[in-house]
Steps between C-alpha positions, in 0.01 A plus 500: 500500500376118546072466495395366796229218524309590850309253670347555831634473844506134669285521797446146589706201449478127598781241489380184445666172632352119459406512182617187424520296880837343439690842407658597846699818453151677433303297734744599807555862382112557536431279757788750727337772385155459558585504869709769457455708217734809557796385281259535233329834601627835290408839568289602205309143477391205684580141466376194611615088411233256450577077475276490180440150520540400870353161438775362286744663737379311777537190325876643316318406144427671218195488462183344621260483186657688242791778449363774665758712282332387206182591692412898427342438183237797410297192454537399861497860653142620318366217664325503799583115640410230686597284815511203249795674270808399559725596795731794321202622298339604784834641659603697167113681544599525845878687450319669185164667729802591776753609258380666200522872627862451583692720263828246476500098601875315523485133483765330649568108357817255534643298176674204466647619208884687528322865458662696724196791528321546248309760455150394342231768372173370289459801328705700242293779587564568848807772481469567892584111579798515195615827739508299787715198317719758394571636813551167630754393261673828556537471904511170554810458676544093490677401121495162623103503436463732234130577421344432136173682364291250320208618329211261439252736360183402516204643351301647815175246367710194500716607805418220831796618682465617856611818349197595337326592807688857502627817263843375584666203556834321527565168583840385650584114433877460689731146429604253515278365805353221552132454585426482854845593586648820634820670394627776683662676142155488362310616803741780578542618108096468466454756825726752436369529148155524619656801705668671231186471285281691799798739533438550096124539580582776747756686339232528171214605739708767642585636143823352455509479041654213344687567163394284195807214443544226238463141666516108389200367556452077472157462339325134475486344198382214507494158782702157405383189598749164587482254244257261556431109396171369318355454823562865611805431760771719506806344279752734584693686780576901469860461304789576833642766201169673564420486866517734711549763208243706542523811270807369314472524109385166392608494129391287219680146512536547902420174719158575652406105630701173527310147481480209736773347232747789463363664203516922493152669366606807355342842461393529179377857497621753221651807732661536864244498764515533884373214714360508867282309739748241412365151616304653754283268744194648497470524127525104440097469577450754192772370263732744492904411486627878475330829365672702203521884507692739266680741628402883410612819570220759599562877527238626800357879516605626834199511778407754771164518719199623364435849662 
C-alpha cells in the first residue's frame, strides 16, 4: 500500500494576473474575473483574482521601478516601508499583507519564448503544487500545447518570486506571445488550465487520493548570456537552429548563436542539456540569451488530505 504525504485542505486561493503589465492572457483572465468571479468559485473553497501590479497594466509595461517578480525578497517583506521606496516594493508589501494567509497563489505570465505552458514551481519541496502539475499534464486535452514542469528551486531565503507569499504556489508562463499582444490559443489554453487546476483543488478537498507516479521534471541549471563585444553590446543573434526550441536537447557542438558576419558559436558544454526561455524579450535587460535545465525523472509519494 503507497504512504501518503497529507497536507491540509486548500481553503483560500487567489489567482493573480498583472504581474508583469505587458503579459495579457493573465491580465484579461483576472481583470474578467474580478467582476465576475463565479467561473473561479468551487464548492469546498473560495477564490478570488487580483491585477498584482495594476500600475504597469495600465501603462501595458513591465514594470514601473523594478521587477516586481523579483520583488518578494524576505528582505523586502520583514520590512516595514516607506512612501519613498520604489513603486513595486511597496505593491509586493501590499499583495504580501493581503495575501499571505491564502493557502495556494497561481501566477499567471505570457513568454515570448516558444513554451507552450510551462508549468513553473520555485520549490522542490512543495509535493501538493508537483500534484497539481501532474494532474495537469495528465488531463490536458490540447497536444498542440503540451505543458512542461520546470523546477527552479529556490531556497525559501533567497526565493523573490511572487510565489513566496503562500504554502503553495504554481506559476503558469504560456507561448509564444508577444508582449502587449493578445492571442486567443494562449488566453483560452491559460483559462481552462486555471479551471482544471481549481477542479484539482476541489476534488483533493473533498478527499479525492492521488497515487504516487514517476514524472520528468526540467530543473534550471544555469542562465546563458549573448555574446557580447568589449564595450558590452550584444555580438550575436540566438542561432535560427536554436530558436524557438524550447526544451529540445541542445547537445555539445549544437549552434547556440550566429554573428553579425555568419560565424556559428557553438555549445561547448560536456553533456545534453535542455534549453528554454529561448531569446525571450524580457530577459535582454538582465542578460540572459536562454536558460539550461536537465531533465530528471522524479518518483512522487501519493497525497491525500490531512484528516
Amino acid at each position: 500500500m503507497s504512504s501518503f504525504v497529507q497536507c491540509a485542505p486548500i481553503s483560500r486561493v487567489v489567482v493573480f494576473g498583472g504581474t508583469h503589465g505587458n503579459e495579457m492572457s493573465g491580465v484579461t483572465l483576472a481583470k474578467h474575473w474580478l467582476k465576475d468571479p463565479s467561473e473561479i468559485q468551487r464548492p469546498t473553497f473560495t477564490a478570488e483574482s487580483c491585477i498584482a501590479n495594476p500600475l504597469a497594466v495600465e501603462k501595458c509595461v513591465r514594470y514601473l521601478d523594478q521587477d516586481l517578480n523579483r520583488s518578494f525578497s524576505h528582505e523586502v517583506l520583514s520590512c516595514p516601508g516607506s512612501e519613498g521606496d520604489p513603486y513595486e516594493i511597496r505593491r509586493a508589501q501590499e499583495i504580501n499583507r493581503q495575501y499571505r494567509p491564502f493557502d495556494f497563489a497561481f501566477d499567471l505570465h505570457n513568454t515570448t519564448s516558444n513554451m507552450g505552458a510551462t508549468l513553473l514551481r520555485c520549490s522542490k519541496d512543495d509535493l501538493f503544487s508537483l500534484h497539481l502539475a501532474n494532474y495537469l499534464q495528465s488531463s490536458s486535452g490540447d497536444q498542440s500545447m503540451p505543458c512542461y514542469n520546470f523546477l527552479i528551486d529556490i531556497p525559501e531565503k533567497d526565493n523573490a518570486y511572487l510565489q513566496n507569499i503562500t504554502k503553495h504556489a504554481l506559476c503558469l508562463e504560456l507561448g509564444p506571445q508577444p508582449q502587449g499582444v493578445n492571442r486567443s490559443d494562449m488566453l483560452f489554453r491559460m483559462r481552462e488550465l486555471i479551471n482544471q487546476a481549481l477542479d484539482f483543488i476541489n476534488l483533493f478537498n473533498e478527499g479525492k487520493e492521488f497515487p504516487s507516479f514517476e514524472t520528468d521534471i526540467y530543473r534550471f541549471v544555469s542562465r546563458v548570456d549573448f555574446p557580447r563585444d568589449s564595450a558590452g553590446e550584444i555580438s550575436a543573434v540566438i542561432h535560427p537552429e536554436l530558436q524557438d526550441k524550447d526544451y529540445i536537447p541542445l547537445k555539445p557542438g549544437d549552434p547556440i548563436f550566429k554573428t553579425l558576419s555568419g560565424k556559428d558559436v557553438l555549445y561547448e558544454g560536456e553533456k545534453i542539456l535542455y534549453p528554454t526561455f529561448i531569446n525571450e524579450a524580457a530577459y535582454y535587460e538582465k542578460k540572459v540569451a536562454f536558460i539550461l535545465t536537465e531533465k530528471v525523472n522524479w518518483k512522487v509519494p501519493a497525497l491525500k488530505v490531512e484528516q
